[in-house]
PDB file of N, CA, C and O in Angstrom:
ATOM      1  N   UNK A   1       0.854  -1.159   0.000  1.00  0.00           N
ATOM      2  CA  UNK A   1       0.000   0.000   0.000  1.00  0.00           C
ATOM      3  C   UNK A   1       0.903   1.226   0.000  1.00  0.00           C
ATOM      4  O   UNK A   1       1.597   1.562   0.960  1.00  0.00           O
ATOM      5  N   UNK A   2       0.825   1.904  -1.240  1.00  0.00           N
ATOM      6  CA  UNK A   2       1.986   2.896  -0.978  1.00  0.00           C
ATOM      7  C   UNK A   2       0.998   4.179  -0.137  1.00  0.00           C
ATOM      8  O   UNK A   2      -0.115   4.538  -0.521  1.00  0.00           O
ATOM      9  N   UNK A   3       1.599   4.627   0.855  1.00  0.00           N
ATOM     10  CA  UNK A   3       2.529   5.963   1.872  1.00  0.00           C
ATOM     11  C   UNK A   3       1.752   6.822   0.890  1.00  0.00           C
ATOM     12  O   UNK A   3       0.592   7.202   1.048  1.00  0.00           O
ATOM     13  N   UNK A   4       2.350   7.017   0.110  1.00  0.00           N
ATOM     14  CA  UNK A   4       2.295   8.754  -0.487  1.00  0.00           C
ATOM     15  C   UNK A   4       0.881   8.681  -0.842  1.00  0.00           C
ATOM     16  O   UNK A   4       0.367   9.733  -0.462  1.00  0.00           O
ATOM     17  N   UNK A   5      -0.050   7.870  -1.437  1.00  0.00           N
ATOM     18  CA  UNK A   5      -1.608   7.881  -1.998  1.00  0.00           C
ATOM     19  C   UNK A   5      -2.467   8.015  -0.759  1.00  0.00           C
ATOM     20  O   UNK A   5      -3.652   8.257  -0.989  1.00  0.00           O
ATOM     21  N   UNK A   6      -2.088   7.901   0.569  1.00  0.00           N
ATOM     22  CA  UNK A   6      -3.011   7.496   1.487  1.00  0.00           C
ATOM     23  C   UNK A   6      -2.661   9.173   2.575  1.00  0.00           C
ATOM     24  O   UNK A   6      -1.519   9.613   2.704  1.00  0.00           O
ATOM     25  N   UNK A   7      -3.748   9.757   3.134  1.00  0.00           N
ATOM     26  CA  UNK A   7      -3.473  10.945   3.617  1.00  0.00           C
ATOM     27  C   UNK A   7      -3.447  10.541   5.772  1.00  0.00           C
ATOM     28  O   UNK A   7      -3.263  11.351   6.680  1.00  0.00           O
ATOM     29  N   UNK A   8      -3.659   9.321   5.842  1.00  0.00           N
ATOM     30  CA  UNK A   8      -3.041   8.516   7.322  1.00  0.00           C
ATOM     31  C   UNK A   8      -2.025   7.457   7.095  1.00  0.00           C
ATOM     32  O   UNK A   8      -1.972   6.612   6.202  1.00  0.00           O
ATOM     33  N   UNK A   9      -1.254   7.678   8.067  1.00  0.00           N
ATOM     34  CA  UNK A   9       0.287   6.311   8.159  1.00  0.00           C
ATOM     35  C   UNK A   9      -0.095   5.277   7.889  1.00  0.00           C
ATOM     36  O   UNK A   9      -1.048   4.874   8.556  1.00  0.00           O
ATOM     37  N   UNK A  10       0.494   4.310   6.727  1.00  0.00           N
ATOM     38  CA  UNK A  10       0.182   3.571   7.279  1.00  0.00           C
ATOM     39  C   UNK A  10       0.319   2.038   7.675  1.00  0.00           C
ATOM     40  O   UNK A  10       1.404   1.473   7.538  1.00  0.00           O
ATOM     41  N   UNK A  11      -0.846   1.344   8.191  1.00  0.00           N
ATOM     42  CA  UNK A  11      -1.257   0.396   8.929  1.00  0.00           C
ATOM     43  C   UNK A  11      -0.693  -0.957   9.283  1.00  0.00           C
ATOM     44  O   UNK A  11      -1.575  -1.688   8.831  1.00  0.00           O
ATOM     45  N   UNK A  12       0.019  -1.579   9.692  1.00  0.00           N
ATOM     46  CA  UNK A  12       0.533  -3.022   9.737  1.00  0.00           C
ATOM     47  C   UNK A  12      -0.772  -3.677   9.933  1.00  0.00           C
ATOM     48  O   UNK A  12      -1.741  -3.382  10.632  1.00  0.00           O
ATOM     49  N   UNK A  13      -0.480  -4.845   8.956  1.00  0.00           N
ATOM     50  CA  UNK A  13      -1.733  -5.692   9.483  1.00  0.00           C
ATOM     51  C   UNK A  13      -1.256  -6.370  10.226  1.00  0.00           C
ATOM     52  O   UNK A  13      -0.223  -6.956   9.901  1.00  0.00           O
ATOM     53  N   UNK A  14      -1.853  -6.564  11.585  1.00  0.00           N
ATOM     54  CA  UNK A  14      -1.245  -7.868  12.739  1.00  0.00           C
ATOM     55  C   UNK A  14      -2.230  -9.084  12.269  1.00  0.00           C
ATOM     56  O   UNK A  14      -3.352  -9.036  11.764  1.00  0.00           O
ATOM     57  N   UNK A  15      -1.101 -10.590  12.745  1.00  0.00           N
ATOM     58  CA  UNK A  15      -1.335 -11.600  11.898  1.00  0.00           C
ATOM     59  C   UNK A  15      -2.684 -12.237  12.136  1.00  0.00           C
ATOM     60  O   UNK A  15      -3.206 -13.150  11.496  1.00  0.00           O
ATOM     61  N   UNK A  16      -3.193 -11.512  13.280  1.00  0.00           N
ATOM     62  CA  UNK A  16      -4.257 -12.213  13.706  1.00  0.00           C
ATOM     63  C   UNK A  16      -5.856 -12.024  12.513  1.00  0.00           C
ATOM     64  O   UNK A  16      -6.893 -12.628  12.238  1.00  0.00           O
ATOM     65  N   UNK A  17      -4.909 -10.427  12.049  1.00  0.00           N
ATOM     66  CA  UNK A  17      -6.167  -9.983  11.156  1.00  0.00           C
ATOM     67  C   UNK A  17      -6.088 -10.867   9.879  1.00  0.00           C
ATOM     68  O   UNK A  17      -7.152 -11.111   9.311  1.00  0.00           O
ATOM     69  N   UNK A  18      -5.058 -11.315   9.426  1.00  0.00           N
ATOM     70  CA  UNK A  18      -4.251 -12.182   8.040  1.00  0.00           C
ATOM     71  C   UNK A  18      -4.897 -13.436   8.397  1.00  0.00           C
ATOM     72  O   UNK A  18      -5.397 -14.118   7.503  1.00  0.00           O
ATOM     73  N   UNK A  19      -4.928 -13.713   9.297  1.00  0.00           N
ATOM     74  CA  UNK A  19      -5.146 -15.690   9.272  1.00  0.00           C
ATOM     75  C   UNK A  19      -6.561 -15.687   9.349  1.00  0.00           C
ATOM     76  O   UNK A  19      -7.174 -16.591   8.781  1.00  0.00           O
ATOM     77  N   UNK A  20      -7.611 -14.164  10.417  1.00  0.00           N
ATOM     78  CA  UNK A  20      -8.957 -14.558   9.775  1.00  0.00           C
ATOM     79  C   UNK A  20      -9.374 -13.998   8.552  1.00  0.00           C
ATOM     80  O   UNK A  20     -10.567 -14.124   8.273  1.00  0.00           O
ATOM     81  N   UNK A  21      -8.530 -13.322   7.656  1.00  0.00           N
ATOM     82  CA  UNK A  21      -8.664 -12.894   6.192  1.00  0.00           C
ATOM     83  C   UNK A  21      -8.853 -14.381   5.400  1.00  0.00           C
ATOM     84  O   UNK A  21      -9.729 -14.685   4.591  1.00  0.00           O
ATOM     85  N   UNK A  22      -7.475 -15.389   6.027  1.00  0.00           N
ATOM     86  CA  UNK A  22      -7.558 -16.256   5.446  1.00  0.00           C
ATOM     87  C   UNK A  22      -8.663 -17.508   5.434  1.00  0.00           C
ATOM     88  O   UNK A  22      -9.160 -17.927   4.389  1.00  0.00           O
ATOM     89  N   UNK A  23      -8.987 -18.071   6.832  1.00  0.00           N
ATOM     90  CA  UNK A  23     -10.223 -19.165   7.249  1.00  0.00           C
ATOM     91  C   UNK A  23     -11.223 -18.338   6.342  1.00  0.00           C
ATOM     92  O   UNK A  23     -12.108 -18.894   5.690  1.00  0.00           O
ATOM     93  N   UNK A  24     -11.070 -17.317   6.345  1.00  0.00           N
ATOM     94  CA  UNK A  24     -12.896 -16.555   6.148  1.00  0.00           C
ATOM     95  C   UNK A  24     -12.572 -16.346   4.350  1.00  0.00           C
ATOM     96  O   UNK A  24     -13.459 -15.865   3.645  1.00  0.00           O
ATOM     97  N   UNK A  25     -11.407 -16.709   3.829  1.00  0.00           N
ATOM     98  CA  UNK A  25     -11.796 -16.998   2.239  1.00  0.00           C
ATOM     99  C   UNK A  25     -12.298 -15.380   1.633  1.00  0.00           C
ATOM    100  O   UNK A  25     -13.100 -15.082   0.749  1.00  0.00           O
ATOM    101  N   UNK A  26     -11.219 -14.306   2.768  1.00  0.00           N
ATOM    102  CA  UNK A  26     -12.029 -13.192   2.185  1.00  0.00           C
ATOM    103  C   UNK A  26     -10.369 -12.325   1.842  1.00  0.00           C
ATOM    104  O   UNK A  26     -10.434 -11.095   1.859  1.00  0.00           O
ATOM    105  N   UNK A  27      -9.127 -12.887   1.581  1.00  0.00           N
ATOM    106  CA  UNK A  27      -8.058 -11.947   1.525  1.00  0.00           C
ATOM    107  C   UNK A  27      -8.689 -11.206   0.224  1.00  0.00           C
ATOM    108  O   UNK A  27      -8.942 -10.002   0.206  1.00  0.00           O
ATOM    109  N   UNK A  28      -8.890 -12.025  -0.776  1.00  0.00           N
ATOM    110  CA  UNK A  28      -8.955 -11.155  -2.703  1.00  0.00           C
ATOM    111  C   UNK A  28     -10.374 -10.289  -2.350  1.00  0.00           C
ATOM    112  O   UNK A  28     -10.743  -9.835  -3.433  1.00  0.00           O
ATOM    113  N   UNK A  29     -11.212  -9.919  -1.412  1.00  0.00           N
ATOM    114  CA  UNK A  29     -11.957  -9.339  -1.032  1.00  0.00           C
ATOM    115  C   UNK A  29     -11.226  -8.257  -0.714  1.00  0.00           C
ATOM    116  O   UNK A  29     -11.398  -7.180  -1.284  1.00  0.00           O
ATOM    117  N   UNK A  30     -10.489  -8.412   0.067  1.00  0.00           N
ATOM    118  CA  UNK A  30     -10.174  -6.769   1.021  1.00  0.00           C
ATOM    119  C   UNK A  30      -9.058  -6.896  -0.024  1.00  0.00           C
ATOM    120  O   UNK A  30      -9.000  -5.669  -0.093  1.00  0.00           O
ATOM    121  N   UNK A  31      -8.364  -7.187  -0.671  1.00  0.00           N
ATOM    122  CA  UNK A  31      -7.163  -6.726  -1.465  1.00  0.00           C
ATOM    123  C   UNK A  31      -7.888  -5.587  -2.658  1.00  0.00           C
ATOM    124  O   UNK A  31      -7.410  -4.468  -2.848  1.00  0.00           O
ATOM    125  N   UNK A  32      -8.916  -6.032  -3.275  1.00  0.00           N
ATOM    126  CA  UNK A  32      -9.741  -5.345  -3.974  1.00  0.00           C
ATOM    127  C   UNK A  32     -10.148  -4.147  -3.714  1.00  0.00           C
ATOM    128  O   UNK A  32     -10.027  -3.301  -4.600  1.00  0.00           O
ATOM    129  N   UNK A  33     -10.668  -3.821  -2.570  1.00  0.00           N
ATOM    130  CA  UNK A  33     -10.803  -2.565  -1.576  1.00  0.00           C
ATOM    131  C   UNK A  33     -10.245  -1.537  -1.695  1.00  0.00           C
ATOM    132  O   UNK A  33      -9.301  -1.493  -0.906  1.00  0.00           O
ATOM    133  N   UNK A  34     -10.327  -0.724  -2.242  1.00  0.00           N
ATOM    134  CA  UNK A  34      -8.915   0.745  -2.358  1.00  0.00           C
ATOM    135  C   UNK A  34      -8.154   1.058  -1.027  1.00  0.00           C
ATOM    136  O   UNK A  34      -8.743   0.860   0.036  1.00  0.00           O
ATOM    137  N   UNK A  35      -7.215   1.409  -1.031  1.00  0.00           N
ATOM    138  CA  UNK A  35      -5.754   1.405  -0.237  1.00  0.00           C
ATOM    139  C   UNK A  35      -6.496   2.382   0.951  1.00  0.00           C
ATOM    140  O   UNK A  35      -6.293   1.998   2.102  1.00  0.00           O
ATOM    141  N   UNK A  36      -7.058   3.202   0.843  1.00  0.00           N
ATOM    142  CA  UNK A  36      -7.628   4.013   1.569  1.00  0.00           C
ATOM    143  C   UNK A  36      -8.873   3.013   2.887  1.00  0.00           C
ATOM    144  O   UNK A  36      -8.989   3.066   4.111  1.00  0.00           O
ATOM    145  N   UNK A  37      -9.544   2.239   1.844  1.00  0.00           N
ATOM    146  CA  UNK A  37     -10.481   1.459   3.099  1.00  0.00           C
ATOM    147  C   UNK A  37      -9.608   0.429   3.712  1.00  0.00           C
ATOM    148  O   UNK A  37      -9.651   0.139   4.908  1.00  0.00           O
ATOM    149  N   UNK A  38      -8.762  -0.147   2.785  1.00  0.00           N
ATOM    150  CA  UNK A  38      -8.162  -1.390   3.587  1.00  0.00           C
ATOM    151  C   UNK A  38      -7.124  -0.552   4.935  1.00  0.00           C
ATOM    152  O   UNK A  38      -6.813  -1.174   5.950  1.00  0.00           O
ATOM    153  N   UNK A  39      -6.847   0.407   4.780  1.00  0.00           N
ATOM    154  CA  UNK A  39      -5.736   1.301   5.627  1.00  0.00           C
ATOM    155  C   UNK A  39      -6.857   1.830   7.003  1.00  0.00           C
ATOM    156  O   UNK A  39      -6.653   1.820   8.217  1.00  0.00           O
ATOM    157  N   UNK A  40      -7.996   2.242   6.256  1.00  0.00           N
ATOM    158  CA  UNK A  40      -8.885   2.290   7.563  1.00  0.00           C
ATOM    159  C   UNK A  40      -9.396   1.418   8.478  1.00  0.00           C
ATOM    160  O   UNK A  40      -9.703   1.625   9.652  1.00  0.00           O
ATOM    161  N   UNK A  41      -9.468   0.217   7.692  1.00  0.00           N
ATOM    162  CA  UNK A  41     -10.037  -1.009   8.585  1.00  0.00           C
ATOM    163  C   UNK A  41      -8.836  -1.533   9.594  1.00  0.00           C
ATOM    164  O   UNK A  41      -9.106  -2.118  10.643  1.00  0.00           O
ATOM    165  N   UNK A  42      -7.643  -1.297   9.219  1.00  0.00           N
ATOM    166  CA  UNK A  42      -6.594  -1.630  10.029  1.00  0.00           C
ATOM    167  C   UNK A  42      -6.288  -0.792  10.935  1.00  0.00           C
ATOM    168  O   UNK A  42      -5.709  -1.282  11.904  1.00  0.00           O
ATOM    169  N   UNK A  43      -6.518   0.546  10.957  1.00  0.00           N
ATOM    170  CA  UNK A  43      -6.293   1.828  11.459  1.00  0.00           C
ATOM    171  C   UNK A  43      -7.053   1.482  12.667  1.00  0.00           C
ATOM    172  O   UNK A  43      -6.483   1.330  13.747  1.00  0.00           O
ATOM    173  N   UNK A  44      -8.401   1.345  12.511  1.00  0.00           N
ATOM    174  CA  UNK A  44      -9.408   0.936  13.015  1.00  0.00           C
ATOM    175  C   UNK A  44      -9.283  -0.402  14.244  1.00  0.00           C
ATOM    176  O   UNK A  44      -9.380  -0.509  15.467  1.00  0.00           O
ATOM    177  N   UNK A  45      -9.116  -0.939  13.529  1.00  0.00           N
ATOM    178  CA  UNK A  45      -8.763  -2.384  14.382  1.00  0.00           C
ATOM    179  C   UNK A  45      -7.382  -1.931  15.180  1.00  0.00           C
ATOM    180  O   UNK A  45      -7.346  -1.907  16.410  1.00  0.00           O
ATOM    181  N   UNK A  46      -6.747  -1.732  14.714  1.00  0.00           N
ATOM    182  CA  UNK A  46      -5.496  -1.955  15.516  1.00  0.00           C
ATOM    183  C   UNK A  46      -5.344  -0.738  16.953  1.00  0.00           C
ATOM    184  O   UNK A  46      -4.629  -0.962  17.930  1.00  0.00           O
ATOM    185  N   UNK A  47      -6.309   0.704  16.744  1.00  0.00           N
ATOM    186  CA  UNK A  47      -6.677   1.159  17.930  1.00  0.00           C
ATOM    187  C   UNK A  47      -7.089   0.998  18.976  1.00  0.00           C
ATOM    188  O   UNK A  47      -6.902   1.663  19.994  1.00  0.00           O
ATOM    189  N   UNK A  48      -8.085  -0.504  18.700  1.00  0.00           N
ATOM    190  CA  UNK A  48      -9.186  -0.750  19.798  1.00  0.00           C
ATOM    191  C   UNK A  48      -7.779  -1.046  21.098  1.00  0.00           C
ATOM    192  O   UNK A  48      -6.677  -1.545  20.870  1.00  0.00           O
ATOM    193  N   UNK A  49      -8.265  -0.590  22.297  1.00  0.00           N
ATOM    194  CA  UNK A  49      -7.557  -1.313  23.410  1.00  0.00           C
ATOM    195  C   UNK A  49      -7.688  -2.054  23.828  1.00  0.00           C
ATOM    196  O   UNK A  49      -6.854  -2.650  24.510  1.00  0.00           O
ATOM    197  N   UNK A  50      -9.431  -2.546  23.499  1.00  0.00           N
ATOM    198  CA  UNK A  50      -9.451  -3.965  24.397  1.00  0.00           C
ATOM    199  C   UNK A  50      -9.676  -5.228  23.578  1.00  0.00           C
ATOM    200  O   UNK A  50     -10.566  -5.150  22.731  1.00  0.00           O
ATOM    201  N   UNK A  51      -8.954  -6.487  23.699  1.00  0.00           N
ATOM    202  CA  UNK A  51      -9.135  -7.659  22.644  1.00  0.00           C
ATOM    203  C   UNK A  51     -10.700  -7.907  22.205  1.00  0.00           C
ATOM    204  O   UNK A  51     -10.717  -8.325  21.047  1.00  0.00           O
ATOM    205  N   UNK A  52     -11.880  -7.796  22.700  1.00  0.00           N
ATOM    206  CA  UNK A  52     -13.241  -7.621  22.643  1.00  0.00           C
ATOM    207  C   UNK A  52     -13.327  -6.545  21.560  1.00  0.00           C
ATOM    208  O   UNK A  52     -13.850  -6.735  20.462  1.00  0.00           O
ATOM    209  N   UNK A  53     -12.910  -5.691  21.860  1.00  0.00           N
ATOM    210  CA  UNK A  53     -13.337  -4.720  20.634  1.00  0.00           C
ATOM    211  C   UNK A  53     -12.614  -4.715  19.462  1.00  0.00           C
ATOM    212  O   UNK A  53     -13.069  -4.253  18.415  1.00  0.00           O
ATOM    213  N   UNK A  54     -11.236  -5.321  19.596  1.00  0.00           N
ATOM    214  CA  UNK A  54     -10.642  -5.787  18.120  1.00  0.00           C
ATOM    215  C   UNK A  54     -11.620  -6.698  17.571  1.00  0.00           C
ATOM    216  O   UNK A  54     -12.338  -6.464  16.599  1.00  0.00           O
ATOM    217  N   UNK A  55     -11.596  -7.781  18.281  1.00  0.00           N
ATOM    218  CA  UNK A  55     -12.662  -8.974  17.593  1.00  0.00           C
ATOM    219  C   UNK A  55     -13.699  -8.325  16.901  1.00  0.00           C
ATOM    220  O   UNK A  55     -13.955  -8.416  15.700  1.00  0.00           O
ATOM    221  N   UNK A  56     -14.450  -7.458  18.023  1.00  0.00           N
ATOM    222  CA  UNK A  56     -16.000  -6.960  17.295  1.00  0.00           C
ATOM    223  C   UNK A  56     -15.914  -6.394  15.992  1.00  0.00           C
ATOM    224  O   UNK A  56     -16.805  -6.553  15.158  1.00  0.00           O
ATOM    225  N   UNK A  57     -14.471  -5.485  15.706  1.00  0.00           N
ATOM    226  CA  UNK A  57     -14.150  -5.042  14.650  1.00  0.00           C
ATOM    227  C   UNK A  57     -14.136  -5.782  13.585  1.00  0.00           C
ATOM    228  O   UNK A  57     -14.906  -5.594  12.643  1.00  0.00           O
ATOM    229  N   UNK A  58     -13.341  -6.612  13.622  1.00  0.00           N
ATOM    230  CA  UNK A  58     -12.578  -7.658  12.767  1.00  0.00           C
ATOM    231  C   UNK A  58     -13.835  -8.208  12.422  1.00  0.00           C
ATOM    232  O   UNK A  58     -13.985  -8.442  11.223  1.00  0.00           O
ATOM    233  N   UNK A  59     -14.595  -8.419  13.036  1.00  0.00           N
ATOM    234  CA  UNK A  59     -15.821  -9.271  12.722  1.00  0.00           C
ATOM    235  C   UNK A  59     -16.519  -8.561  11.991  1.00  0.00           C
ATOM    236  O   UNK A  59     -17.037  -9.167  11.053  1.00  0.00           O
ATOM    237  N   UNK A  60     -16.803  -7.126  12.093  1.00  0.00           N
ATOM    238  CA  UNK A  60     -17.449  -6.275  11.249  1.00  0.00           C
ATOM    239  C   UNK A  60     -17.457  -6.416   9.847  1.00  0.00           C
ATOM    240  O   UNK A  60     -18.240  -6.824   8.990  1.00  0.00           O
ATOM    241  N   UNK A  61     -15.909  -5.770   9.921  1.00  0.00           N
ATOM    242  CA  UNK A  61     -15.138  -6.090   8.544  1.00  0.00           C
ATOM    243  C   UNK A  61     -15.019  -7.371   8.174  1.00  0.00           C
ATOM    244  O   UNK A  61     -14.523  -7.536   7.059  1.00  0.00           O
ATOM    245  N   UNK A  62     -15.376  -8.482   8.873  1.00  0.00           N
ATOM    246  CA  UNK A  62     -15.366  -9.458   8.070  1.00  0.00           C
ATOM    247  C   UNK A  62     -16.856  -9.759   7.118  1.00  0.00           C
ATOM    248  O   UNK A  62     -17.014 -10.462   6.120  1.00  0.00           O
ATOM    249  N   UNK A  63     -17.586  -9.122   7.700  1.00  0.00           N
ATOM    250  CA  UNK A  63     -19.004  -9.324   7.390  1.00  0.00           C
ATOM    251  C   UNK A  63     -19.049  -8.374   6.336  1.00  0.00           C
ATOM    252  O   UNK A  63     -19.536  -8.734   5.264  1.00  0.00           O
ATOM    253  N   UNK A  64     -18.571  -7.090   6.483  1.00  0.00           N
ATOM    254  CA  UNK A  64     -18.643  -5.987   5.185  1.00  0.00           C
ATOM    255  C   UNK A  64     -18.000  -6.501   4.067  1.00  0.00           C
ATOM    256  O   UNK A  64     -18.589  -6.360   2.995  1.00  0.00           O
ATOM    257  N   UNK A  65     -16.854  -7.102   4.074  1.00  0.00           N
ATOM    258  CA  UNK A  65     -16.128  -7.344   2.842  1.00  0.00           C
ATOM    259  C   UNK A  65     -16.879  -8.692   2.524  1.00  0.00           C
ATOM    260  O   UNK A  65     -16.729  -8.871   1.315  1.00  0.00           O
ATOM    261  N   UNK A  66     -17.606  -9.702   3.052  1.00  0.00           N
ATOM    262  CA  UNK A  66     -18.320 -10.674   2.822  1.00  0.00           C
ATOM    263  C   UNK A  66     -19.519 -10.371   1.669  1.00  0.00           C
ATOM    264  O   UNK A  66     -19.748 -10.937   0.600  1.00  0.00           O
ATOM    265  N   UNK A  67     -20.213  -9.191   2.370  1.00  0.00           N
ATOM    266  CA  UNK A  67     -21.618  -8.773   1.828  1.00  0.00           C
ATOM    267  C   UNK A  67     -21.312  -7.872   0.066  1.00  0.00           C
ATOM    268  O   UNK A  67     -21.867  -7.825  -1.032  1.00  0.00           O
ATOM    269  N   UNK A  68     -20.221  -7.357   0.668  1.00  0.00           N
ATOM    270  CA  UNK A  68     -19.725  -6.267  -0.091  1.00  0.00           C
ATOM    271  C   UNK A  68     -19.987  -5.327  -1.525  1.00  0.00           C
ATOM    272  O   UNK A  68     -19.614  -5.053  -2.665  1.00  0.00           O
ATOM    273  N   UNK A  69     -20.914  -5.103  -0.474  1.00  0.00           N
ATOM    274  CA  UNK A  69     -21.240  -3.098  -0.843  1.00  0.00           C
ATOM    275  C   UNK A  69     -21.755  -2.534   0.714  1.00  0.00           C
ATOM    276  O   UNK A  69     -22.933  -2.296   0.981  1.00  0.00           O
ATOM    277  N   UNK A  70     -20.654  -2.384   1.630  1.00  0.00           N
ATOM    278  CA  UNK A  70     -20.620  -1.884   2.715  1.00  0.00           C
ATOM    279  C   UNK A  70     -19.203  -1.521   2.827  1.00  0.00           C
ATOM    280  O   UNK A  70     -18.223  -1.882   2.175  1.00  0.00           O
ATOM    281  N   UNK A  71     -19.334  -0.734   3.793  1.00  0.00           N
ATOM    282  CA  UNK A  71     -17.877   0.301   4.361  1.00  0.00           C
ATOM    283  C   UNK A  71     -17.667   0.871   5.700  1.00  0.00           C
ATOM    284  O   UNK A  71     -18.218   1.972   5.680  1.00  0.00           O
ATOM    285  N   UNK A  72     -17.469   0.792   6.135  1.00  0.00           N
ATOM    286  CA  UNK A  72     -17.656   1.023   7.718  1.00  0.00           C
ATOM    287  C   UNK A  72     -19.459   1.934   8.096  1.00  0.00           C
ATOM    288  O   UNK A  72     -19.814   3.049   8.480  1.00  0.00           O
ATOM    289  N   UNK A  73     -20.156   0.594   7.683  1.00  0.00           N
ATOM    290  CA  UNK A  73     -21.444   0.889   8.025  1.00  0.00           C
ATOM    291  C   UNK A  73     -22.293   1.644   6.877  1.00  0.00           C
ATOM    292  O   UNK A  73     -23.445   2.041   7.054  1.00  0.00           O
ATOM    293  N   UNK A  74     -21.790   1.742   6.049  1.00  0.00           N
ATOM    294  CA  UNK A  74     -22.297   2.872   4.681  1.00  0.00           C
ATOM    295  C   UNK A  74     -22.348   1.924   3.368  1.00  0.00           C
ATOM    296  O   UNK A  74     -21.797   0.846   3.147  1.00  0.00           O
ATOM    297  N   UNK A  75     -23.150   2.663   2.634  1.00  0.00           N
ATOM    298  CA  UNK A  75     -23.542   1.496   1.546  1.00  0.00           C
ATOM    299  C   UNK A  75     -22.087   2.192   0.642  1.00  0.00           C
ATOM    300  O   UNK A  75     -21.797   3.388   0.640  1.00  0.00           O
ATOM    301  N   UNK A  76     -21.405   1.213  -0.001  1.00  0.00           N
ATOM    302  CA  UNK A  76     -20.484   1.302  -1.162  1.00  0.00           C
ATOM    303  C   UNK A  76     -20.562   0.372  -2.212  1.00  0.00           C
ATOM    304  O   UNK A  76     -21.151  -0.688  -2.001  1.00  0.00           O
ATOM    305  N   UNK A  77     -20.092   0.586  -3.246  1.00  0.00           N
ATOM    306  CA  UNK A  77     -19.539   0.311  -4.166  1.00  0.00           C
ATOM    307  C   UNK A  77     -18.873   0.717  -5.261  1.00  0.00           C
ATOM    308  O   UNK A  77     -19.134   1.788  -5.809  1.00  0.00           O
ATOM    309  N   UNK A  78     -17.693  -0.330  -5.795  1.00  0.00           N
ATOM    310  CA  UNK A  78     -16.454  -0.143  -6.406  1.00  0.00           C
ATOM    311  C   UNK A  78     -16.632   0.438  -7.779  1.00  0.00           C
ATOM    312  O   UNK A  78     -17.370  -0.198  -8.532  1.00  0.00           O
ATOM    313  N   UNK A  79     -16.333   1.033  -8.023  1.00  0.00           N
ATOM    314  CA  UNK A  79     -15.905   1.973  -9.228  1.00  0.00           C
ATOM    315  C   UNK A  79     -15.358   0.754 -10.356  1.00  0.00           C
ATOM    316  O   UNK A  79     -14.492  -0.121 -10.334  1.00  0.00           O
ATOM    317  N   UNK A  80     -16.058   1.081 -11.023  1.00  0.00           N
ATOM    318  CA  UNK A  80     -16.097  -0.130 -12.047  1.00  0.00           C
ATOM    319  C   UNK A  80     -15.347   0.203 -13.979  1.00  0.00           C
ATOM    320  O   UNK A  80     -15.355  -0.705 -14.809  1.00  0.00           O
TER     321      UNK A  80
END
């Protein structure tokens, strides 16, 4: 994800978010995602302080990129 396109730092994905990208059959989902949402969902997740609210996150986003035409709660879709 290049730095210079994105107007926040950014994001490491921690592996915990990678391995349920992976069980959940949703990595080519969020890879698809423009650099900007995938940078927020990590931004996002990786703030929470408490392991409960990472999960709840993670779970969110797992369900948005599942359904996908959602975005942190907002209807989207990809520019085609």
């Amino acid at each position: 994800m290049p730095a210079s396109r994105l107007s926040r730092p950014a994001q490491p994905m921690p592996e915990f978010v990678r391995a349920a990208l992976g069980r959940a059959k949703l990595m080519d989902r969020y890879r698809a995602r423009p650099p900007y949402q995938r940078n927020d969902y990590l931004m996002w997740i990786n703030k929470a302080k408490r392991e409960a609210t990472k999960q709840k996150r993670l779970d969110q986003m797992l369900a948005e990129l599942k359904s996908g035409d959602v975005y942190m709660r907002m209807a989207w879709r990809p520019i085609r």
